[in-house]
TORKOLFI-214229 format. One line per 3 residues: their letters; for each residue x, y, z of N, C-alpha, C. Coordinates in nm, 4 decimals. Example, Ala and Ser with C-alpha at 12.3 -4.5 7.8 and 13.67 -1.06 7.14 Angstrom:
TORKOLFI-214229
as	1.3190:-0.5690:0.7800:1.2300:-0.4500:0.7800:1.3200:-0.3300:0.7800  1.2850:-0.2250:0.7080:1.3670:-0.1060:0.7140:1.2900:0.0030:0.7870 $
END
This chain:
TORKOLFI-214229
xxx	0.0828:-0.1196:0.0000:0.0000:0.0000:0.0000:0.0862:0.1245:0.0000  0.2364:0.1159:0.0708:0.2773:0.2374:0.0979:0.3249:0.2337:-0.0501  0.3795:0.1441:-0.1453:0.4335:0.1800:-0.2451:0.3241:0.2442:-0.3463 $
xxx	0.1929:0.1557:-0.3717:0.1572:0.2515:-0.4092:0.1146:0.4055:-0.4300  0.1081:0.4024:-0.2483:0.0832:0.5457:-0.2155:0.2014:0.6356:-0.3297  0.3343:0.6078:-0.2946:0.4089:0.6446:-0.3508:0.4502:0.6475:-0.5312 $
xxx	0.3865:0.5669:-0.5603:0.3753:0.5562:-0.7027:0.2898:0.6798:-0.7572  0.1672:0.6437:-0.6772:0.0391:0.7508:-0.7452:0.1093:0.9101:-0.6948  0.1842:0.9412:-0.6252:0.2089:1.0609:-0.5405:0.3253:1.1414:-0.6951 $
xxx	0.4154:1.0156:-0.7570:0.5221:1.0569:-0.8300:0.4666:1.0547:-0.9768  0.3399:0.9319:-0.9879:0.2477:0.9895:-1.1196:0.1595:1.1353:-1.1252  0.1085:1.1575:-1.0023:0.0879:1.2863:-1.0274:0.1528:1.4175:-1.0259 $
xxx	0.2511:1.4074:-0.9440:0.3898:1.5317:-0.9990:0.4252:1.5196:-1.1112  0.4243:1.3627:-1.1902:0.4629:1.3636:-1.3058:0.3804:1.4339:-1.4611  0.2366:1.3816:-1.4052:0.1061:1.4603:-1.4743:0.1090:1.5746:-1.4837 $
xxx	0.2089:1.6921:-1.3438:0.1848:1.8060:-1.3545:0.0315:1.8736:-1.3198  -0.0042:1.7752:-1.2284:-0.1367:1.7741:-1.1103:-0.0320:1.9264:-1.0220  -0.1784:2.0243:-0.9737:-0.0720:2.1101:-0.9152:-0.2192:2.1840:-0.8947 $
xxx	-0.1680:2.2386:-0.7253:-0.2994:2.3861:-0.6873:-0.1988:2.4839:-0.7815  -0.2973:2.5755:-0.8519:-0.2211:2.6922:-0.9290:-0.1651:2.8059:-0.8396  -0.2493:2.7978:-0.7125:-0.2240:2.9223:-0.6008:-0.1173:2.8781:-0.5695 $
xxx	-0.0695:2.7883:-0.5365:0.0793:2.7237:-0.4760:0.1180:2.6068:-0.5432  0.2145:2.6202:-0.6648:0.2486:2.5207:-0.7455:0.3343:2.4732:-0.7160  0.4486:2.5032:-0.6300:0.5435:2.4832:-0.5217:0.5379:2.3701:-0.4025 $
xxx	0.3385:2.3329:-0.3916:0.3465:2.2622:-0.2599:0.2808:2.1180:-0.3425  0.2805:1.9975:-0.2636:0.2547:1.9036:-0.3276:0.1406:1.8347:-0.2348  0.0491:1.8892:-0.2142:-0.0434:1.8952:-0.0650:-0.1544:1.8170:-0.1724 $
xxx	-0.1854:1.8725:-0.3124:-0.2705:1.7754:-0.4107:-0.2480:1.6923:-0.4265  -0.1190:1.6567:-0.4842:-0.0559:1.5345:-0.4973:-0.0804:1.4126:-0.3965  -0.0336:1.4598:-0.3345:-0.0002:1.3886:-0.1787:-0.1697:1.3261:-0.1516 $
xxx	-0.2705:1.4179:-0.1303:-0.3818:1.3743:-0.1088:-0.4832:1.2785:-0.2470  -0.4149:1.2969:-0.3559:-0.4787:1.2193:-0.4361:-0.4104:1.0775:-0.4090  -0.3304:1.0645:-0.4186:-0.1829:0.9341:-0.3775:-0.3083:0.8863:-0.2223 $
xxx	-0.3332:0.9498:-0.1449:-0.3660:0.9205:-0.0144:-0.5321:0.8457:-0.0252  -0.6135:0.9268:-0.1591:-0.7698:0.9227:-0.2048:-0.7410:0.7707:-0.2263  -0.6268:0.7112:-0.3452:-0.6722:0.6142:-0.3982:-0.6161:0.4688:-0.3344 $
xxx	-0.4988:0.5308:-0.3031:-0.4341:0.4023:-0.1970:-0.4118:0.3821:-0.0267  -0.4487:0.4959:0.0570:-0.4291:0.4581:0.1574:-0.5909:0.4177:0.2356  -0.6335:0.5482:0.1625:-0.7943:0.5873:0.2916:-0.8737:0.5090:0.2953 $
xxx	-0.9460:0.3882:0.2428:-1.0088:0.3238:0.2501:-0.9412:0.2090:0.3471  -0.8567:0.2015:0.3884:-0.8412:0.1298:0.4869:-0.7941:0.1971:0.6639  -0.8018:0.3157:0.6625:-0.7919:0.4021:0.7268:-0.9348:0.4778:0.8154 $
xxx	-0.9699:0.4281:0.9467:-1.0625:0.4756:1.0186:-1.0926:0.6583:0.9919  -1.1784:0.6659:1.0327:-1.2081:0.8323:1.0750:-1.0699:0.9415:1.0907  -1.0507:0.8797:1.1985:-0.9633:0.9682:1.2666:-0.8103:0.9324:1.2178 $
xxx	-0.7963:0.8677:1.1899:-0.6261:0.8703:1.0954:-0.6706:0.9605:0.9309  -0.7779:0.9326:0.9035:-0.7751:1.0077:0.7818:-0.7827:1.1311:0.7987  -0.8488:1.1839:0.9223:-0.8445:1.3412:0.9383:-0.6788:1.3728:0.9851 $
xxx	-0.6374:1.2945:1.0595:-0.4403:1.2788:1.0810:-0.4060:1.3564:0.9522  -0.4687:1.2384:0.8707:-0.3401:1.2768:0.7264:-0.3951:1.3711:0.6499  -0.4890:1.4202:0.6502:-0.5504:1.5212:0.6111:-0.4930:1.7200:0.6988 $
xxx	-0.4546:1.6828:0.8470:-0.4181:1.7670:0.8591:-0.2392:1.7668:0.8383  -0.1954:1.6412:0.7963:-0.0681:1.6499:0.8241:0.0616:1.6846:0.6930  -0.0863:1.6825:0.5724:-0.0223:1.7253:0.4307:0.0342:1.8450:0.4150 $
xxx	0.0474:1.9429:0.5293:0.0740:2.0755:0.5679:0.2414:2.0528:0.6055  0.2839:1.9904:0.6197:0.4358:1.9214:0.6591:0.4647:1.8599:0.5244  0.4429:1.8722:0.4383:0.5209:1.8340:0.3332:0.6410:1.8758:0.2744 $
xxx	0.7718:1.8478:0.2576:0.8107:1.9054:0.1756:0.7478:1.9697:0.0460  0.8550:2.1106:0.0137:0.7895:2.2142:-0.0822:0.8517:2.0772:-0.2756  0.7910:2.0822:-0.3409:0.8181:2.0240:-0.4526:0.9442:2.0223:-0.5190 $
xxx	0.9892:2.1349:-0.5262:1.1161:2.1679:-0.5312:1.2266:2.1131:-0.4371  1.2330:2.0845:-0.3106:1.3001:2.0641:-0.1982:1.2809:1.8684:-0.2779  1.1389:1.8094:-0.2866:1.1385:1.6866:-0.3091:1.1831:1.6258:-0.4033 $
xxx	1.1761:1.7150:-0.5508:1.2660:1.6661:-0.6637:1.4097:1.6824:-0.6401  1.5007:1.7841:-0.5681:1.6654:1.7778:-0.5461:1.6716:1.6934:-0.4225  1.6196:1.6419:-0.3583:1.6010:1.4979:-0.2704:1.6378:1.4135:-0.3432 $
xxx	1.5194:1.3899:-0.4511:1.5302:1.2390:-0.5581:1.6400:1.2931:-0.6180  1.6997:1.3658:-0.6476:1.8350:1.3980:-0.7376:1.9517:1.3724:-0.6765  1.9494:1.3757:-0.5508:2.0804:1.3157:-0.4078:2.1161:1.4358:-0.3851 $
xxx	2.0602:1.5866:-0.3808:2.1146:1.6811:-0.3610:2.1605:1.7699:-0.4966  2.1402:1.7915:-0.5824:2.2157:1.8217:-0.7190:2.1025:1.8930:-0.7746  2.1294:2.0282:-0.8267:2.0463:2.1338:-0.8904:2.0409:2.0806:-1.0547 $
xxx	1.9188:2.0564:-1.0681:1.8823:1.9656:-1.1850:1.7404:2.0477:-1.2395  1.7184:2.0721:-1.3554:1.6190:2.1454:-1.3976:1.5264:2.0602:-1.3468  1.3823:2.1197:-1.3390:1.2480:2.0359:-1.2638:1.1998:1.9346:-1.3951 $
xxx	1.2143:1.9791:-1.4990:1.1631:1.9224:-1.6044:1.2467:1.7572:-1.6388  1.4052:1.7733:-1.6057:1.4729:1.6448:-1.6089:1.4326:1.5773:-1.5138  1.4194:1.6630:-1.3688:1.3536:1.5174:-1.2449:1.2184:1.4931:-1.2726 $
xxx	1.1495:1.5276:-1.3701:1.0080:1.5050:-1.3927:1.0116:1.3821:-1.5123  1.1037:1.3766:-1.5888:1.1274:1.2863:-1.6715:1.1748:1.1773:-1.6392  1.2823:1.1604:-1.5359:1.3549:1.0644:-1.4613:1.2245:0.9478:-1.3647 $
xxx	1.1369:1.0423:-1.2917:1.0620:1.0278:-1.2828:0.9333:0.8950:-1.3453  0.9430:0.9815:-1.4751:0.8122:0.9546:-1.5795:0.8829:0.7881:-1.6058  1.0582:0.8289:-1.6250:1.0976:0.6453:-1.6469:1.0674:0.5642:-1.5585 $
xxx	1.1181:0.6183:-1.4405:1.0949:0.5383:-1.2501:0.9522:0.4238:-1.3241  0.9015:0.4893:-1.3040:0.7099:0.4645:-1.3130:0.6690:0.3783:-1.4387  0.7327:0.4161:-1.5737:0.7298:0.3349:-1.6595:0.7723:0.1511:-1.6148 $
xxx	0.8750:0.1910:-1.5264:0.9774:0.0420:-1.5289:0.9188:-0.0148:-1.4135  0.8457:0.0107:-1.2895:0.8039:0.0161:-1.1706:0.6318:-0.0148:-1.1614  0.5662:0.0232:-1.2230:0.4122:0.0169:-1.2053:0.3784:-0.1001:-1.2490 $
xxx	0.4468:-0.1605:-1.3610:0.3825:-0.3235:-1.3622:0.4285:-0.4151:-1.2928  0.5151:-0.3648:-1.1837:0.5622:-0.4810:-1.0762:0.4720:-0.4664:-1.0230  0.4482:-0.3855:-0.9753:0.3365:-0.3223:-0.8701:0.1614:-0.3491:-0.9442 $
xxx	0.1884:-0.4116:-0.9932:0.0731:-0.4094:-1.0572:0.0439:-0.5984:-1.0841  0.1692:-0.6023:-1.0640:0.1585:-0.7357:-1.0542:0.1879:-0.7987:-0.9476  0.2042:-0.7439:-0.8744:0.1700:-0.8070:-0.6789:0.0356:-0.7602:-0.6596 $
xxx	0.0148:-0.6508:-0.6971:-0.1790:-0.6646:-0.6104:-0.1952:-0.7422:-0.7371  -0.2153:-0.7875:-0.8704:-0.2822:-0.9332:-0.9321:-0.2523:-1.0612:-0.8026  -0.1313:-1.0766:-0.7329:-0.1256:-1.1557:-0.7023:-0.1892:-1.1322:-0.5934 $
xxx	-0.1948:-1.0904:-0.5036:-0.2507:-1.0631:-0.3758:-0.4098:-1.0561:-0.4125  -0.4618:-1.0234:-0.5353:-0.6045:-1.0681:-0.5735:-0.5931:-1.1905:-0.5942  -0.5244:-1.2761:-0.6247:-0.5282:-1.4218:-0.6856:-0.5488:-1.5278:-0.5585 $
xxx	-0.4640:-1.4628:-0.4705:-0.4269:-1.5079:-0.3562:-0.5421:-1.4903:-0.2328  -0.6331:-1.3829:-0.2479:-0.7057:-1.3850:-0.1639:-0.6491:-1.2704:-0.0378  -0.5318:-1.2454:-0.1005:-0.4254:-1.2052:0.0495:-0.4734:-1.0465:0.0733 $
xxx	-0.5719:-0.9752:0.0007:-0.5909:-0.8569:0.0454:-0.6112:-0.7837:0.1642  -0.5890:-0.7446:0.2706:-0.6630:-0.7531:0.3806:-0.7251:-0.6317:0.3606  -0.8896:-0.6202:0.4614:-0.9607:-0.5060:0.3913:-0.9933:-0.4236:0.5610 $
xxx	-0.8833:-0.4820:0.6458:-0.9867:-0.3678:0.7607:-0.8694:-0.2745:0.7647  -0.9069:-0.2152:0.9119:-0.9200:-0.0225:0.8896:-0.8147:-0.0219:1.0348  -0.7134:0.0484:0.9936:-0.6798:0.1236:1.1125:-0.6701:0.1935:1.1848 $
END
């Protein structure tokens, strides 16, 4: 689950998903990544958690020279680097939840 969280979080920076008032923060991102893979297994009150806690995010900028190891890299190359990550990465991931559907192994309660 956390990977996907993380998958959907780096497909939508990659989409260029963005509040226009603050294109800088990744607080959309983050909560769409959170809509499709975490919250449904997540009680009430952890989802309001992560709902107030998208406010602590690193700024977008700060998160792409992260993924770069520190190194001033145009946004558009870590957005591409990116776009490969996800190319090479999503059908693994795509092929463990097949298996974990095959398997029965989903677990569906709430924390």
């Amino acid at each position: 689950r956390g990977l996907k969280f993380i998958l959907v979080l780096l497909q939508s920076i990659s989409d260029g998903e963005r509040d226009e008032e603050h294109p800088n923060l990744i607080r959309v991102n983050a909560l769409k990544a959170y809509e499709i893979a975490l919250k449904k297994y997540h009680g009430w009150m952890l989802q309001k958690l992560f709902t107030g806690s998208v406010y602590a995010l690193p700024y977008k900028s700060d998160l792409l020279k992260a993924l770069e190891k520190g190194k001033e890299v145009k946004e558009e190359e870590s957005i591409e680097k990116i776009h490969q990550f996800l190319t090479r990465v999503t059908p693994i991931l795509d092929a463990i939840y097949e298996m974990y559907t095959k398997m029965n192994a989903e677990l569906s309660y709430k924390a």
